[in-house]
C-alpha positions as CSV (number, residue, x, y, z in Angstrom):
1,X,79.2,57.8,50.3
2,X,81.0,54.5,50.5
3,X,79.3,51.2,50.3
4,X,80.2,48.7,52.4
5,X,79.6,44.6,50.8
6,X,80.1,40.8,51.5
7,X,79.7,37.8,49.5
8,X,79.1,34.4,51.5
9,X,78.1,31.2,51.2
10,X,75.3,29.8,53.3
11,X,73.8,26.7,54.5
12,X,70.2,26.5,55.0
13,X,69.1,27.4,58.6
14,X,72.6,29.9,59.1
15,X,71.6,33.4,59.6
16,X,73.5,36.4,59.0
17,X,73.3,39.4,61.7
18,X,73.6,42.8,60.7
19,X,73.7,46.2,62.4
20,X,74.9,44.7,65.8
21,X,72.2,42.1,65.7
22,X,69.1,44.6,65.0
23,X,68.9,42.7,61.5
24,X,69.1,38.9,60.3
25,X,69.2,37.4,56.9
26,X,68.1,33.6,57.5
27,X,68.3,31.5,54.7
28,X,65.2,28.8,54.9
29,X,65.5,27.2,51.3
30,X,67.8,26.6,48.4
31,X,66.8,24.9,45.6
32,X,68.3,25.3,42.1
33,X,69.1,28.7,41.1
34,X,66.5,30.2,43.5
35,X,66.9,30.7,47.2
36,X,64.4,32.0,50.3
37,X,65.4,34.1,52.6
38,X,64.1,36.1,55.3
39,X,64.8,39.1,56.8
40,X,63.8,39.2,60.6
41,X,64.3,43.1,62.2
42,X,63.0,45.8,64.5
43,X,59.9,47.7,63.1
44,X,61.6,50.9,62.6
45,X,64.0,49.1,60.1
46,X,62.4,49.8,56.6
47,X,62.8,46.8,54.4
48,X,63.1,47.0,50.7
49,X,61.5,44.7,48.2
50,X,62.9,42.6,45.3
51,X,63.7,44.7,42.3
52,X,65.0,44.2,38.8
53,X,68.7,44.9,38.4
54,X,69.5,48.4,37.1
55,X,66.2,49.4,38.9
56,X,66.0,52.4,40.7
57,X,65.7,52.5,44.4
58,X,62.9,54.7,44.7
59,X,59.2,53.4,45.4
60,X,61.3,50.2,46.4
61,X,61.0,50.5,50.4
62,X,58.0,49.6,52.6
């Protein structure tokens, strides 16, 4: 399988839309090195949590 990426730079407030629109990444707050985002989508998108690198993926979605 081929994974698809993208690397950006955000302001706080600017959203990013995924999957025609069904998902959006909004970036609320920067400060630092740390950053809060949230992900706004339909419920029968499964949203993953936060996990170390080099973490497996499994147990990881909600």
């Amino acid at each position: 399988m081929t994974k698809k990426g993208l690397s950006l730079e955000m302001k706080v407030g600017e959203r990013l839309l995924l999957d025609s629109g069904r998902i959006a990444i909004i970036l609320e707050q920067k400060t630092g090195q740390r950053a809060r985002i949230r992900v706004e989508a339909e419920p029968s998108v499964k949203i993953g949590s936060p996990r170390p690198n080099g973490a497996t993926e499994r147990g990881a979605m909600r």
